[in-house]
LOVEX-853819 format. One record per atom (N, C-alpha, C, O): residue in three letters; z, x, y. Coordinates in pm, whole numbers, plus 50000, padded with zeros to 5 digits. Layout:
alaZXY...
This chain:
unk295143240235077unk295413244234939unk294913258434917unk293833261834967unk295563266234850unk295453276534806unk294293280234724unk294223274734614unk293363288434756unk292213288734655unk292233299634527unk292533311534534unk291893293134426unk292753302334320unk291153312534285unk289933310834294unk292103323034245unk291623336934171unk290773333234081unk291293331133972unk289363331134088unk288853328933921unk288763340233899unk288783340433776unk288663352933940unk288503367333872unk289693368733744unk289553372033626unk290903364833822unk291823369733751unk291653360633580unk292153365333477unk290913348133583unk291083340233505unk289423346133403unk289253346333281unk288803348833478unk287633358433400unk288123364233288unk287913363033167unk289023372333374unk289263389233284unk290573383833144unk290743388933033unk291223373133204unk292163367633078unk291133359233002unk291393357232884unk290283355233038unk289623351932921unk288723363632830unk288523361432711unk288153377132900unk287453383032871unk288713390932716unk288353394032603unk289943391632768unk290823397332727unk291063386732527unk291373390532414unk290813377532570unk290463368932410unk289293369132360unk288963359832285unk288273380832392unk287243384232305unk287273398732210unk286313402132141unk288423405732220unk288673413532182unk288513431732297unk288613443432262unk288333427332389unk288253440732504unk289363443432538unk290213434632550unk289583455232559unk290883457832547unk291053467432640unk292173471232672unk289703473532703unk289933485932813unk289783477432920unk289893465332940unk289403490233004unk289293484533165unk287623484433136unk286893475833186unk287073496333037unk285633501433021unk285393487932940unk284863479233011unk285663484032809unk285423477732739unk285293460732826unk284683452032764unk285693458332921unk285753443933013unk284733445433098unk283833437033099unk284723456733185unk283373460133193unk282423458533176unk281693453533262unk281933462633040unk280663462732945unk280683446932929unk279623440932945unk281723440732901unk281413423632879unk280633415432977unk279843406032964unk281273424333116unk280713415333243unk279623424033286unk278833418133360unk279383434133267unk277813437433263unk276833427733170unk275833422033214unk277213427033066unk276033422632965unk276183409132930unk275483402532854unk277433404733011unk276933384932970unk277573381333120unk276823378633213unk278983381533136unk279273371933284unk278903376533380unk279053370033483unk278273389533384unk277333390933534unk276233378533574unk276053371533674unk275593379633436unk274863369333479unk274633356433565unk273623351033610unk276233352933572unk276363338433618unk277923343433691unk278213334533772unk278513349433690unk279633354533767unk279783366733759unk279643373533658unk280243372033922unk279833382233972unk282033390434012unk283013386734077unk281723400533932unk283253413333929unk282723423133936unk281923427633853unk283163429234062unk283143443634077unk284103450833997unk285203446233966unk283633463033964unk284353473433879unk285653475233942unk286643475633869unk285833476734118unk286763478634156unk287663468034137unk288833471334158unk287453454334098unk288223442734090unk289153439133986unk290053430733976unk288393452633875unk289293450633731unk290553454733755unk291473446533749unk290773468133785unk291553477833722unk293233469233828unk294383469633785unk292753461933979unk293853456334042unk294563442233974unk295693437833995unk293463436533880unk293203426033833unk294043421133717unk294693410933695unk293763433633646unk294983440433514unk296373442333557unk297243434733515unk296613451233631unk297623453933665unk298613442333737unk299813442133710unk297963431633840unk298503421433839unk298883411333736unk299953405433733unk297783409933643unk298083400533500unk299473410233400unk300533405833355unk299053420833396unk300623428833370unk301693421933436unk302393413133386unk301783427033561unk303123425833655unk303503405933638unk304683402533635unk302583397033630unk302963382833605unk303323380933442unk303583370033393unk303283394633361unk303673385933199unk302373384533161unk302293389233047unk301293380333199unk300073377133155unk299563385733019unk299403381632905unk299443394833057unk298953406032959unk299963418332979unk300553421933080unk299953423332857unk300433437032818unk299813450332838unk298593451532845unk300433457932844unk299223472532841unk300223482732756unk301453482432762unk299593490132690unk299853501032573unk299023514532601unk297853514432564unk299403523232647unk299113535532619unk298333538132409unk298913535532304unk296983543632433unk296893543532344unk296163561532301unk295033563232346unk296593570132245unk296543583532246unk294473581932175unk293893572932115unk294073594332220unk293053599632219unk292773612732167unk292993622632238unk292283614032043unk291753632332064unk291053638932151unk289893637832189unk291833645432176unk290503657032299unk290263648332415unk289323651932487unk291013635732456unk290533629932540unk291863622732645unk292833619332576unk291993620632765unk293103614732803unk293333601332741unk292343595032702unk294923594532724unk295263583632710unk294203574632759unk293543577832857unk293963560832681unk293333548732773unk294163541532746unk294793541932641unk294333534132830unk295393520432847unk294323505432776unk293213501032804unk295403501632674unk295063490532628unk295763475532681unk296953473532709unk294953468532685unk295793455332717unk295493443832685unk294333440632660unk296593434832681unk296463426132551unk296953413632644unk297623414432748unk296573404932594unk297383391932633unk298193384232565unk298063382232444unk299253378232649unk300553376732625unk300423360632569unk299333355832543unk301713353032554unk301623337232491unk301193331532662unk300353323032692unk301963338532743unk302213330632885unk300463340232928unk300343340233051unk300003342832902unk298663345732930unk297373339432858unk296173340232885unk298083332932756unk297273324732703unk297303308932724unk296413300632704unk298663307232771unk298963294432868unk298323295932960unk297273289532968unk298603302933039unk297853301833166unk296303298133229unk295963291833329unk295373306333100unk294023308333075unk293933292933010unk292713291033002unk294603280532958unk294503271632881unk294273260933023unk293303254233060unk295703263133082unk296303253733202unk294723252933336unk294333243933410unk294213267433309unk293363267933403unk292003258733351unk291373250533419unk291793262133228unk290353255833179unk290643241333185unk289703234033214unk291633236733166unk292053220733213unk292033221033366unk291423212233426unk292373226133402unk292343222133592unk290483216133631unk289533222633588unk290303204233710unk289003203133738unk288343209233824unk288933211333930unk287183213133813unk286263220033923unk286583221034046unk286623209834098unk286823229534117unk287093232634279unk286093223334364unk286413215134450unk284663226634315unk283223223934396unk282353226634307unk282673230634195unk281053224734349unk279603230134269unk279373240534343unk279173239534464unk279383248434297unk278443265134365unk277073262234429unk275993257234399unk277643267334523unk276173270634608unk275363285034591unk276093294234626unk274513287934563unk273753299334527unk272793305134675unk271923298634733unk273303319234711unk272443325234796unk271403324334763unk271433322434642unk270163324634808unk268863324334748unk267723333934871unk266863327434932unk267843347134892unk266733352134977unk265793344234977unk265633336335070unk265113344834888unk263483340234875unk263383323234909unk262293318334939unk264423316234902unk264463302834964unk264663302535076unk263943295135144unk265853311535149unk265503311635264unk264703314835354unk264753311135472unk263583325235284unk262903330435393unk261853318935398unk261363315535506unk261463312435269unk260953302435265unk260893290835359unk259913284135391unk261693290135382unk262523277335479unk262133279435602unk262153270735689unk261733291535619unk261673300235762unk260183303235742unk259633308635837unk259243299835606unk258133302735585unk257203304935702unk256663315835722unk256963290335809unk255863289935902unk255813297735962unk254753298836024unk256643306035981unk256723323636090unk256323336136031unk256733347536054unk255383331735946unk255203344535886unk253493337735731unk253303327335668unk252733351435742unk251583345135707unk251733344835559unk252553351935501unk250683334035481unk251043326635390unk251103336435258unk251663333835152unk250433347635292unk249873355435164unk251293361935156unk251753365035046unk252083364235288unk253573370135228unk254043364735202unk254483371535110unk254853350135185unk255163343135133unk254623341934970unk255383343034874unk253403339934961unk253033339934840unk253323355234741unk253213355634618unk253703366634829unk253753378434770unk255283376734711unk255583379434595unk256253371434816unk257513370834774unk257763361234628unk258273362834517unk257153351934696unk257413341334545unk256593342634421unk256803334734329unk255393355034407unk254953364734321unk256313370334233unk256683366134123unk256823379434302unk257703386734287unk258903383734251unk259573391234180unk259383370434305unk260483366234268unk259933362234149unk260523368934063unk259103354834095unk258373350333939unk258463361433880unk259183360733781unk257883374233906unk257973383733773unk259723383733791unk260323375133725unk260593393633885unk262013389233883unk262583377633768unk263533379233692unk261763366533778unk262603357533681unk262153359033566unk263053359233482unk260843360533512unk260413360633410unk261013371633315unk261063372033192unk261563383133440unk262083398033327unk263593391733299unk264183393333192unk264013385833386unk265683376833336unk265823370133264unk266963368733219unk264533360733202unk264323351233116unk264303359632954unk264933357532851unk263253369632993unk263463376932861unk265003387932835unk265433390832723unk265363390832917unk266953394932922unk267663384732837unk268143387632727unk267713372532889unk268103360932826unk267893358532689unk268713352632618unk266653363632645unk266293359532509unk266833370532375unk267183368732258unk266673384532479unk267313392932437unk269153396232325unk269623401632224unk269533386232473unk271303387532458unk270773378632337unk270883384232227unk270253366632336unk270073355232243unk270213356032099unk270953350532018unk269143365732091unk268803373431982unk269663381731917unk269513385731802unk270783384932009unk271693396732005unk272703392231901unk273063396131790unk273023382531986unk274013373631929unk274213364931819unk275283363031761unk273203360131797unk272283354131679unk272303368531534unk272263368631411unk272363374831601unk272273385731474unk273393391931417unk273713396731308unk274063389631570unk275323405031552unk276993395331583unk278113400431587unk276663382431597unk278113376931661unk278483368131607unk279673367031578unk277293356431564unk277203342931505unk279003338531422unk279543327631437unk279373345731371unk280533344731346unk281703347531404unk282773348031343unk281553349231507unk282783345431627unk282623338431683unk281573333731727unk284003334931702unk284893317731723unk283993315131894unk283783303731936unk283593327131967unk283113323432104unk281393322732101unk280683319132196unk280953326831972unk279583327631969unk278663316132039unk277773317832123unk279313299431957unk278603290931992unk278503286532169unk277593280232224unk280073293532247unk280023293432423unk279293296732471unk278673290732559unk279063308932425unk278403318432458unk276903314632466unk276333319232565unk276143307032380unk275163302432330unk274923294832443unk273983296832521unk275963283932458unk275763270632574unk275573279932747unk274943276632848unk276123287532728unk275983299332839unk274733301032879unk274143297932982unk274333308032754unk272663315232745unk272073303432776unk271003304732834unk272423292832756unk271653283232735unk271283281532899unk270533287332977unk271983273332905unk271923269033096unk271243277633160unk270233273233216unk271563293533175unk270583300933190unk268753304033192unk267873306733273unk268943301533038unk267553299633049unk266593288333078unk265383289233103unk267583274333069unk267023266633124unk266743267833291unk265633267433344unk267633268833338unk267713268333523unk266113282833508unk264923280133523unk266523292633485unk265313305133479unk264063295933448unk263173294033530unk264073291133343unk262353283433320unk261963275533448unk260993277433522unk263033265633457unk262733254833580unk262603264933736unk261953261633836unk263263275133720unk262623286533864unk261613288433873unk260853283833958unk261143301133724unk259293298233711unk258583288833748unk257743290133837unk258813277733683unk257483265533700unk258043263033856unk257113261333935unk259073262733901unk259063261334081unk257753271534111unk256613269634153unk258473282734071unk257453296634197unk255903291534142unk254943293234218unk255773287434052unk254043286534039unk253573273434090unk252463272834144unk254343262334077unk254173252434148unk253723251834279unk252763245334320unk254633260334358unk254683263334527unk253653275534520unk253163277334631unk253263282434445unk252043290234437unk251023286634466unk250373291634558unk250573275534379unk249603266234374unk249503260534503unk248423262034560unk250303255034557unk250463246434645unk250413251734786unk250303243534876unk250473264634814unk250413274034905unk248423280934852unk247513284334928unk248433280634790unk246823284234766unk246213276734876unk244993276834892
């Protein structure tokens, strides 16, 4: 079976939050779906242009002062089918997550305990500055969004996030302890 594009299904959804550039989709998946799904910059601009060429979305030249054209793009009825048909389709699999610091872990006994303990130091502050990132967007949103129709997703988003992030912490200090 064919393994389908979730990028392409990203960016049609990113495209029903109101983004409309290549910059503006961007900035979305910098500051919320990076977090938990990962698009390179280079992935948009081929990404668009295919959802164009299938009907998916539209694009509009849109004039600029003093500045070149930016291309706007919009999504279509059959781009909003599509993005519907997909969120009904069931899960492929559960994600598996790279994890450095678990693996080296795993590989711990080859190496002395205080580095180990330095890594899983480090990975703790690492999570703890993501956790407050987390609380950040939280806050963000809570202030500045609450009234859009995607606010409360978005929320369940943040959410999972910061749960899995807390339950990391109390891991790394757990195995801290326990490596003492």
């Amino acid at each position: 079976m064919k393994k389908i594009n979730q990028t392409r299904y990203a960016i049609l959804g990113i495209l029903t939050t109101g983004c409309r550039t290549g910059y503006q989709i961007k900035q979305m998946i910098d500051n919320s779906l990076n977090h938990f799904w990962k698009i390179s910059y280079g992935q948009i601009y081929p990404t668009l242009k295919q959802l164009v060429e299938e009907g998916l979305a539209t694009v509009e030249d849109s004039v600029q002062e003093g500045k070149p054209d930016k291309k706007e793009y919009f999504l279509t009825e059959k781009g909003e089918e599509e993005l519907r048909r997909w969120l009904q389709f069931p899960l492929e699999d559960i994600p598996v997550n790279k994890n450095e610091v678990l693996l080296k872990l795993f590989f711990g006994r080859h190496q002395a305990n205080h580095t180990t303990m330095e890594f899983l130091i480090n990975y703790q502050e690492i999570l703890q500055k993501r956790y407050e990132t987390y609380e950040g967007i939280e806050s963000t949103i809570r202030m500045h969004s609450l009234d859009s129709a995607d606010a409360q997703y978005w929320l369940f988003t943040l959410d999972y996030g910061k749960r899995i992030t807390a339950a990391e912490i109390g891991w790394c200090k757990d195995t801290i302890t326990k490596l003492e």
